[in-house]
C-alpha positions as CSV (number, residue, x, y, z in Angstrom):
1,X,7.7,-61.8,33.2
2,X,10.2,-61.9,36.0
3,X,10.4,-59.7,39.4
4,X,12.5,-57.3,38.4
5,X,10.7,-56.4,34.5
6,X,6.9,-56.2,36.4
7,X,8.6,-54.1,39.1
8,X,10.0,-52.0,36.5
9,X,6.1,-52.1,34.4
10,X,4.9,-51.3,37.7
11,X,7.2,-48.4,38.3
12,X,5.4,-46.9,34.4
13,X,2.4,-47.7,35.3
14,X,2.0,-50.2,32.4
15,X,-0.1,-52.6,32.0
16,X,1.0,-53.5,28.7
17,X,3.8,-56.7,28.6
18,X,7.5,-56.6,27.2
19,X,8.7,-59.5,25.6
20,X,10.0,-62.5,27.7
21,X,11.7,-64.6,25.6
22,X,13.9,-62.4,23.4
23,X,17.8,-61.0,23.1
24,X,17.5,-57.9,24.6
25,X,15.6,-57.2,28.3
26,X,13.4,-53.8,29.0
27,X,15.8,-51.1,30.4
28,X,14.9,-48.2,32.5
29,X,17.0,-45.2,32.2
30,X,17.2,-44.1,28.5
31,X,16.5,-40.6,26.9
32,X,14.3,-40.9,24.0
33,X,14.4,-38.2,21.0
34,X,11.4,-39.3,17.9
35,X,12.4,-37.6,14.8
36,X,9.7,-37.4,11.9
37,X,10.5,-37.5,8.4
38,X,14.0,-37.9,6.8
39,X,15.3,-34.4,7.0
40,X,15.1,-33.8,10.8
41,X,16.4,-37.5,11.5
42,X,19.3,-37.2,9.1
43,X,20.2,-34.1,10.1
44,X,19.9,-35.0,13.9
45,X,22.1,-38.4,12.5
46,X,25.0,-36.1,10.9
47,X,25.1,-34.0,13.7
48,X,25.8,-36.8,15.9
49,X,28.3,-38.2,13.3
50,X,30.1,-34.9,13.3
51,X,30.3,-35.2,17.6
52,X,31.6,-38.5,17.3
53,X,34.6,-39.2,19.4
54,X,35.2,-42.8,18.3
55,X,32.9,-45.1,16.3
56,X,29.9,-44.6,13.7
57,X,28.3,-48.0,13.0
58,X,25.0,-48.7,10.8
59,X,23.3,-51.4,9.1
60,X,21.2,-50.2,6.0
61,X,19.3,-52.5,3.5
62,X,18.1,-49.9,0.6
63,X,20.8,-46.9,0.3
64,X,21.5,-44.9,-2.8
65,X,25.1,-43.8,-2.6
66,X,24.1,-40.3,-4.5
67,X,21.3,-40.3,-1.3
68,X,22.1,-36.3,-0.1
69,X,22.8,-35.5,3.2
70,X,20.4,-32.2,4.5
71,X,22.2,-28.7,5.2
72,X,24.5,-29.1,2.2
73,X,25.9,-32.2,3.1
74,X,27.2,-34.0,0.4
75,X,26.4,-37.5,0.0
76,X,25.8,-40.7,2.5
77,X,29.1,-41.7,1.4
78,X,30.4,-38.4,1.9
79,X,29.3,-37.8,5.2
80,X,30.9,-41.6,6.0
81,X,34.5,-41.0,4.2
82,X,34.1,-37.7,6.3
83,X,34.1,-39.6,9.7
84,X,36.9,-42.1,8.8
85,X,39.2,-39.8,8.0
86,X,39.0,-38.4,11.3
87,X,40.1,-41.2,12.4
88,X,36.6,-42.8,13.8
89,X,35.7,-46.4,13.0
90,X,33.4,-46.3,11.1
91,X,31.5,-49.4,9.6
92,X,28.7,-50.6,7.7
93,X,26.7,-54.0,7.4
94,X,25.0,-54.0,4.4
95,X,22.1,-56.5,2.2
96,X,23.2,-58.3,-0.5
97,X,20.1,-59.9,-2.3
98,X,20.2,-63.5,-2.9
99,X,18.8,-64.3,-6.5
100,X,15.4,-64.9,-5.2
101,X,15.2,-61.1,-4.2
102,X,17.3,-59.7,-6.9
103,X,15.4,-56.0,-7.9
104,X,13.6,-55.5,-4.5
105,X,14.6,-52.2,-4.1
106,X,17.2,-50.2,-4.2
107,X,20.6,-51.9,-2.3
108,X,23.9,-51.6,-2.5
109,X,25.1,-55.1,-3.1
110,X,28.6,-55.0,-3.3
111,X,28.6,-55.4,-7.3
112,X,31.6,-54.8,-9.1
113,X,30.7,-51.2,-9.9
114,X,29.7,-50.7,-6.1
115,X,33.5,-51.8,-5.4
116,X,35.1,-49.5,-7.9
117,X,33.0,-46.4,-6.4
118,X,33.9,-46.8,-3.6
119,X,38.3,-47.3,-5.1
120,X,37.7,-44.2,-7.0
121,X,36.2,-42.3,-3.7
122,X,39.4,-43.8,-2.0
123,X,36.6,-44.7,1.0
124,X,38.6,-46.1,3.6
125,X,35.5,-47.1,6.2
126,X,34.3,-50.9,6.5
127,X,31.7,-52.4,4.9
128,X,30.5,-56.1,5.5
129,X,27.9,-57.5,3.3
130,X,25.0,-59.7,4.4
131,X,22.3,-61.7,2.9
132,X,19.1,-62.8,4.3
133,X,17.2,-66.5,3.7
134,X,15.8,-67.1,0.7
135,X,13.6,-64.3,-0.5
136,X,13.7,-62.4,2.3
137,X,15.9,-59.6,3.4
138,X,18.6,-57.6,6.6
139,X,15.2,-54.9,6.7
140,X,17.2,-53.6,10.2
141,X,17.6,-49.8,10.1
142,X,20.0,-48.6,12.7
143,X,23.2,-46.0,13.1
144,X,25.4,-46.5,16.6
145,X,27.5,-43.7,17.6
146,X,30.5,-44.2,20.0
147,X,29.1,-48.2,20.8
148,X,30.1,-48.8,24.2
149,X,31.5,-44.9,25.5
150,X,29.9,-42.4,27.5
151,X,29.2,-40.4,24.1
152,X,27.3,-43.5,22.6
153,X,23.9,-43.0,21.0
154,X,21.3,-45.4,18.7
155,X,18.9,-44.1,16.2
156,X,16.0,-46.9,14.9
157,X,13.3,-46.6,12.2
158,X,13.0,-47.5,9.2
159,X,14.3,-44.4,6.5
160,X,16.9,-45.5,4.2
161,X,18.5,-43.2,2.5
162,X,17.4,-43.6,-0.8
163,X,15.1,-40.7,-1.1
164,X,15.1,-36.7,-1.0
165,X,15.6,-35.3,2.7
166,X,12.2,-33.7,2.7
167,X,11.4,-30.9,5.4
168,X,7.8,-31.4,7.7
169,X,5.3,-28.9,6.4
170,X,6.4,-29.3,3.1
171,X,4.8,-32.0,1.0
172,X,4.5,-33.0,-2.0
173,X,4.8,-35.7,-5.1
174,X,7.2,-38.3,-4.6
175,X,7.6,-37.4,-0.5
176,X,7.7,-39.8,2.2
177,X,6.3,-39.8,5.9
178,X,8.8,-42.1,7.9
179,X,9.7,-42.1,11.6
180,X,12.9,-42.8,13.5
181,X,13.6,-42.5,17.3
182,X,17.3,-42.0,19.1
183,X,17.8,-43.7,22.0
184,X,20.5,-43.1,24.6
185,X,21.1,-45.1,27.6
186,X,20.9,-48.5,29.0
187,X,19.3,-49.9,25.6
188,X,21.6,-48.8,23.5
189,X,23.8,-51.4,24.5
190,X,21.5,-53.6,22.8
191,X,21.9,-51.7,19.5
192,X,25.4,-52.4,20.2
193,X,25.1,-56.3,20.8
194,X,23.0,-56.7,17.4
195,X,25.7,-55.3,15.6
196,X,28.4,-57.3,16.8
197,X,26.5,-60.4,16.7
198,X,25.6,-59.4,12.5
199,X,29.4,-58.1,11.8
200,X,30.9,-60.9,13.2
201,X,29.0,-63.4,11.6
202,X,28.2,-61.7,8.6
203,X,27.2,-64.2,5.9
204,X,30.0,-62.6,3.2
205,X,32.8,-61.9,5.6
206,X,35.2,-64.9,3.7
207,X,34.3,-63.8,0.5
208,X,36.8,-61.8,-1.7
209,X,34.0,-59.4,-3.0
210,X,32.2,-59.4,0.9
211,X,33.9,-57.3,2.5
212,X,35.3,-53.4,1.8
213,X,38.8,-52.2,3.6
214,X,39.3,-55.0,5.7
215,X,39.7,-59.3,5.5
216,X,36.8,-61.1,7.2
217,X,38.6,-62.2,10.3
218,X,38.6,-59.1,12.0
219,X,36.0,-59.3,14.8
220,X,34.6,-57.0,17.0
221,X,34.4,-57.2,20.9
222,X,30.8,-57.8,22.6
223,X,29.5,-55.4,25.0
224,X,30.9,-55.9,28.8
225,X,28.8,-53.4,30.6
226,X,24.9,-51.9,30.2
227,X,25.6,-48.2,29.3
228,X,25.0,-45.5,32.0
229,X,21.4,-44.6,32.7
230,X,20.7,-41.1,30.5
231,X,16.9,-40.7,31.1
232,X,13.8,-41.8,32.3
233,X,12.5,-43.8,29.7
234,X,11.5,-47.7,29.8
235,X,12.8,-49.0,26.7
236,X,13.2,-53.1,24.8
237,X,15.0,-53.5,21.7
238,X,13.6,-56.3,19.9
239,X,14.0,-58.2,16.7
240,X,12.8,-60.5,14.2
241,X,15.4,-62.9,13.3
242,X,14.9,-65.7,10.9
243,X,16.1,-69.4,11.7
244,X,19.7,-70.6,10.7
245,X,20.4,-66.7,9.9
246,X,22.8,-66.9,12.8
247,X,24.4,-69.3,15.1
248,X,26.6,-67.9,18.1
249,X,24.1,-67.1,21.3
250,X,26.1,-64.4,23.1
251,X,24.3,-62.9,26.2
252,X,24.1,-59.8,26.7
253,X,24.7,-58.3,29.8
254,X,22.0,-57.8,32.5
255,X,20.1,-60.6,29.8
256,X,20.1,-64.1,29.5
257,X,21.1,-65.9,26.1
258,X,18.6,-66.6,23.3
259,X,19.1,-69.7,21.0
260,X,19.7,-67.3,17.5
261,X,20.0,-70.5,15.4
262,X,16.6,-71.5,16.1
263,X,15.1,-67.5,15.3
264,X,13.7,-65.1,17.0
265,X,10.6,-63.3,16.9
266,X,10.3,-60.4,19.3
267,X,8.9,-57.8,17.4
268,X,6.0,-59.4,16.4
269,X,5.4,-61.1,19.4
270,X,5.3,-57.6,21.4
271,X,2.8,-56.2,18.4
272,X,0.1,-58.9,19.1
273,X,0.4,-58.6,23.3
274,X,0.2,-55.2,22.6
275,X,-2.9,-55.0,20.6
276,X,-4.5,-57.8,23.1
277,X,-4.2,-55.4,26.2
278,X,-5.0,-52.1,24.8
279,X,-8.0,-50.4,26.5
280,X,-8.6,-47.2,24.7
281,X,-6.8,-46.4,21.3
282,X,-4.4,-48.1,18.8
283,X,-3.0,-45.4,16.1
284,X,-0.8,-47.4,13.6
285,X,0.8,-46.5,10.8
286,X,2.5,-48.8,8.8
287,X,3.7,-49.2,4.9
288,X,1.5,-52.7,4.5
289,X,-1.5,-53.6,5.7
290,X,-1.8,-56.4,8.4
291,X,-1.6,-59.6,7.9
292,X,-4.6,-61.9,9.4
293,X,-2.4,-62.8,12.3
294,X,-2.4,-59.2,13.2
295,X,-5.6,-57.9,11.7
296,X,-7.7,-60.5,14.0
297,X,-6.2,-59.6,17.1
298,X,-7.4,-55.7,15.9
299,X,-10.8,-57.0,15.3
300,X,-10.7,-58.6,19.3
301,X,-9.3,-55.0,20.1
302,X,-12.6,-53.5,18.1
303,X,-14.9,-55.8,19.1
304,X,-13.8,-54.4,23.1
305,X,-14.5,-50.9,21.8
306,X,-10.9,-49.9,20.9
307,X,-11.0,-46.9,18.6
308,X,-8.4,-47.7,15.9
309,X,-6.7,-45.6,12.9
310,X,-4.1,-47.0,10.5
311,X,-2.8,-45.3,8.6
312,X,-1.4,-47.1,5.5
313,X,-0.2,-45.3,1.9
314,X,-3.0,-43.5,0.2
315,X,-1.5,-44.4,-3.3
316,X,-1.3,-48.6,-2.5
317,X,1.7,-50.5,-3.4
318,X,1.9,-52.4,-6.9
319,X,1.7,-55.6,-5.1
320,X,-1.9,-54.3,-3.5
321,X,-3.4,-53.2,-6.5
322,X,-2.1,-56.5,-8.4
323,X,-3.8,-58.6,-5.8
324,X,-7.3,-56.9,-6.0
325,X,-7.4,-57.9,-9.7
326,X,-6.8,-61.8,-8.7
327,X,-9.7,-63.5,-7.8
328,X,-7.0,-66.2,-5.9
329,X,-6.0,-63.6,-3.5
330,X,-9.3,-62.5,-2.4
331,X,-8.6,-63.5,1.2
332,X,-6.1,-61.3,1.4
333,X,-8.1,-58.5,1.9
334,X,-11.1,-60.2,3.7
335,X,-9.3,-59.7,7.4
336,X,-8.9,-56.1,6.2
337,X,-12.7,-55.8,5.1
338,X,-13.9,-56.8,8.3
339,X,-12.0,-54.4,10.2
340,X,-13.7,-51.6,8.1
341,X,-17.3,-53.1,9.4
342,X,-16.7,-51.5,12.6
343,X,-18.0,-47.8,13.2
344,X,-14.9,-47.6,15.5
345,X,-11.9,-48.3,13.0
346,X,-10.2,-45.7,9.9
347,X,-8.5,-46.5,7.3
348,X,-6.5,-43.9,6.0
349,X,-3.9,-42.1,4.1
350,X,-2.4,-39.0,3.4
351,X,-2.3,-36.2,1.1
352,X,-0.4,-32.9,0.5
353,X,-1.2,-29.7,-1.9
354,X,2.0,-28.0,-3.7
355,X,2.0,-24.7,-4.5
356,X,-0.8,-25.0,-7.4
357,X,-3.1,-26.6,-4.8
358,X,-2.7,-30.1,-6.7
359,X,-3.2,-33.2,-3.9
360,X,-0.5,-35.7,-4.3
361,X,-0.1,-38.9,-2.1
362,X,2.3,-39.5,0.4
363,X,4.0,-42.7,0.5
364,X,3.5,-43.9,4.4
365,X,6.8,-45.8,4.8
366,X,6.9,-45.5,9.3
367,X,6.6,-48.7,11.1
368,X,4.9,-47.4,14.4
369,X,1.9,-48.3,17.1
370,X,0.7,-46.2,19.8
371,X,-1.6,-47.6,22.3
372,X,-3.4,-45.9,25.0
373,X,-1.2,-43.0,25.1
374,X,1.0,-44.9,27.2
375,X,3.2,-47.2,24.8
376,X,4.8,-47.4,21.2
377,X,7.1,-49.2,19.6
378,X,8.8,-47.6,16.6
379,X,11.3,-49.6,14.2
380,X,12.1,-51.2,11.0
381,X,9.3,-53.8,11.0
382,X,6.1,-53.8,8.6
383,X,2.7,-55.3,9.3
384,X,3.2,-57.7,6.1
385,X,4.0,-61.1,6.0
386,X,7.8,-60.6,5.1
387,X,8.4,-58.8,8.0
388,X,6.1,-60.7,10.2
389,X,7.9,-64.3,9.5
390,X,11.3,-63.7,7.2
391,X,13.1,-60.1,7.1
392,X,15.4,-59.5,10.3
393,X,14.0,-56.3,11.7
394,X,14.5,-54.2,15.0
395,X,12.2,-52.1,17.0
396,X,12.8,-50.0,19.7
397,X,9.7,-50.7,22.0
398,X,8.9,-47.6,24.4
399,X,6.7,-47.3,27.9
400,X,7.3,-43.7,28.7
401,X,3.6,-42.3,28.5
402,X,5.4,-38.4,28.0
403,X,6.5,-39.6,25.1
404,X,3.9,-41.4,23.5
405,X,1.7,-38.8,23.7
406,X,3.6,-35.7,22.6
407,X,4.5,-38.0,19.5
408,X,0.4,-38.9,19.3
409,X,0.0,-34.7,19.5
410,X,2.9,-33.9,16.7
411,X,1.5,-36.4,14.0
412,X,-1.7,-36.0,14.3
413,X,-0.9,-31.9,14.3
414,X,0.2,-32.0,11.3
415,X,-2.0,-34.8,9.5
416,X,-5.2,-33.2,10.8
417,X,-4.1,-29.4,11.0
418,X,-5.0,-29.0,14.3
419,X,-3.4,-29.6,17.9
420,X,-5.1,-32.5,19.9
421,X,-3.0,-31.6,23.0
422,X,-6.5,-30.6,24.5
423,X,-7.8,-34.2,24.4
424,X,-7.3,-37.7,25.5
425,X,-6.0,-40.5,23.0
426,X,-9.7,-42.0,22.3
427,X,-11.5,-38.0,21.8
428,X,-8.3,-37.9,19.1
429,X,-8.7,-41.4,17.2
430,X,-12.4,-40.3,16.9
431,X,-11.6,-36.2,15.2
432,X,-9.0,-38.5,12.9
433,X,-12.0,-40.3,11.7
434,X,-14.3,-37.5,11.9
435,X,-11.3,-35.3,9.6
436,X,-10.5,-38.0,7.4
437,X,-13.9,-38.7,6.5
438,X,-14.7,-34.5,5.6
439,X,-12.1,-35.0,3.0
440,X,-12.6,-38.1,1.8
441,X,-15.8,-36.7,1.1
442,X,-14.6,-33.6,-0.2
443,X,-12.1,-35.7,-2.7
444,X,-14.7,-37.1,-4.6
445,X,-16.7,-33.7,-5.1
446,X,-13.1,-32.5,-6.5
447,X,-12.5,-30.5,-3.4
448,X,-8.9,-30.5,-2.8
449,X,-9.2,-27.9,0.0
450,X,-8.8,-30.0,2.8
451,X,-8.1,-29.6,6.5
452,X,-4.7,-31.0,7.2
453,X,-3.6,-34.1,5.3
454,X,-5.5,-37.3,6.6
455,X,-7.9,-39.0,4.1
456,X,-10.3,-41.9,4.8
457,X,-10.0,-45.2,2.7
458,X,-12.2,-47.9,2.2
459,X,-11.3,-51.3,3.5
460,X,-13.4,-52.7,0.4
461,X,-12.0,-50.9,-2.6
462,X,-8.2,-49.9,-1.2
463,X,-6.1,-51.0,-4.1
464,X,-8.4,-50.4,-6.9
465,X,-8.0,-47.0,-8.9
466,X,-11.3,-45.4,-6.8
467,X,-9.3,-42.4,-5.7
468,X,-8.2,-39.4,-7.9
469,X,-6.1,-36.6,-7.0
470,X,-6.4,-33.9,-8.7
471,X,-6.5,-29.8,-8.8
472,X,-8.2,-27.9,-6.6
């Protein structure tokens, strides 16, 4: 850590370290805006869209072009053709699967019928298309207002928009819990590098179907200048970025250069120094469960007396429940297992009623950590080994203690139906457990009348049928 980043730590009152050796520095200066769940961060995204005074640039790697847009709308693709013909620039990088990681969910590939969609639509925004290596995939998740102008703002998380624009307070089957955060300032710049660096070295740029309203020489201009401070907020964009993805090091400015080529691996760098100096708390919630890399370092953070919740989907993915059933993949789960041995760790997932008072799971798709009430990093990146070692992710990494803990207050409002403004991160981690636990316990009497949402899981059975939902 150089002078200026520990005076800057110093200045937080952190204790917990940025990354060194990654793209992007930590910035002071930014205003931070977390937005829960896909119909306040949409909503909040088309209102800044409709502000726009010159650009609107995003990378997406799932994206249903039928996806609708909240408040009537229209479509994604609506709300794009929309800003172009105001005369914005407006582009988008988007996945293309290689044949290795054909049918991993839902892209937009830039298949023949994507291309005549988009001809019939008479779309006249840019689209680049991107693959990833081998079996991995571009998991970034980002939208870049005005890059590079006073107006300019970022938005990071990891909602694509593939699924219905759900309000908060309103759950039910098939819904989604995902987080997103806007950040304006000094870091956005950052946002703005990563795009340029992607665009112009996009791995379909030179091919006929690769690109959409444009040829693959047209390049855009790095970032000169580190946008003007807009807040108070301490803030590192960081990425995972797999080897030979890209090749041209630019640096960014107020940063040094970082040898792309040879990959980068910032996000999951800052998760484990994270976890190794947290004192008092670690609230996660993540789609995947940790890999061993990661769950070890929470068993170090247990064995200190860190009170830990993760919260993980309460319905586990096909992959988990396949797993379970092979006897070969048994240590998959045995870093998990010992995590639940310790009086002071949760697993967990949620649960909402609909109208008929039936409990159906909600699908934990957010990518976040909290630690201490005084740090978070909120992004793209999973916890599984995809993420970890291949995808190309971003996270937005955030020491603004304000912050973290009104975002600590407002999920765990709403997943525990009651406010923990009144206590200290630890006294919260421990009524999650206590919460989770009372309806976990309810659950299996065939008590659906719960308090809040939160559920408690076991680390031994989690991706076996051993949980029904049912009627209350």
């Amino acid at each position: 850590m150089n002078q200026t980043e520990h005076s800057l730590l110093e200045r937080h009152e952190s204790y917990i370290p940025p990354v060194a050796d990654a793209s992007y520095p930590p910035r002071s200066g930014n205003r931070l805006q977390p937005l829960v769940d896909s119909a306040p961060t949409f909503r909040r995204i088309c209102e800044a869209i409709e502000a726009a005074q010159h650009s609107v640039w995003i990378a997406v790697t799932f994206m249903d072009p039928d996806f609708e847009m909240p408040d009537g709308r229209g479509s994604v693709l609506d709300v794009l053709d929309r800003a172009a013909a105001r005369g914005l620039d407006v582009r988008v990088l988007c996945w293309r699967p290689n044949p290795e990681s054909s049918g991993y969910g839902q892209a937009f590939p830039g298949s023949p019928a994507d291309h005549e969609r988009l001809a019939a639509r008479g779309s006249r925004f840019l689209i680049r298309w991107d693959r990833a290596h081998g079996y991995f995939c571009q998991h970034q998740k980002f939208w870049l207002v005005d890059a590079g102008n006073e107006s300019e703002t970022a938005f990071i998380g990891g909602i694509n928009p593939t699924f219905g624009a759900f309000e908060p307070g309103h759950r039910g089957e098939g819904q989604r819990h995902d987080i997103y955060v806007e950040v304006t300032g000094p870091s956005a710049t950052d946002v703005h590098h990563n795009f340029v660096q992607r665009w112009n070295e996009a791995s379909e740029r030179a091919e006929a179907d690769g690109v959409w309203g444009h040829d693959g020489d047209d390049e855009l201009a790095l970032p000169d200048r580190v946008s003007a401070p807009r807040g108070d907020s301490l803030v590192q964009i960081q990425r995972n970025v797999h080897a030979g993805r890209y090749f041209r090091s630019y640096p960014v400015p107020g940063g040094s250069s970082v040898d792309i080529a040879a990959g980068e691996r910032a996000v999951t760098e800052q998760y484990i120094q994270a976890i190794d100096a947290a004192r008092r708390s670690i609230y996660i919630e993540n789609q995947a469960l940790p890999v061993p890399e990661i769950a070890a370092r929470l068993e170090a953070a247990l064995k200190r007396g860190v009170e830990i919740v993760l919260l993980v989907p309460a319905e586990p993915e096909s992959y988990v429940r396949t797993f379970r059933q092979d006897p070969s993949r048994s240590s998959f789960f045995e870093s998990i297992e010992a995590l639940g041995r310790y009086d002071n760790f949760t697993l967990a997932g949620i649960a909402g009623p609909n109208e008929l008072g039936i409990r159906s799971p909600i699908y934990v798709h957010a990518k976040i950590m909290l630690i201490d009430d005084v740090w978070a990093t909120i992004g793209s990146c999973n916890l599984h080994f995809n993420s970890i070692n291949g995808h190309t992710e971003m996270n937005a990494s955030i020491w603004d203690a304000k912050m973290v803990r009104m975002l600590r207050c407002q999920l765990l409002s709403e997943h525990l139906g009651q406010e923990t403004a009144h206590l200290e991160d630890r006294e919260a981690l421990c009524l999650y457990r206590s919460i989770a636990g009372d309806n976990r316990r309810r659950a299996e009497r065939g008590d659906f009348d719960w308090q809040g949402l939160a559920i408690s899981l076991d680390t031994m059975t989690y991706g076996e049928p051993d949980l029904q939902f049912g009627q209350s």
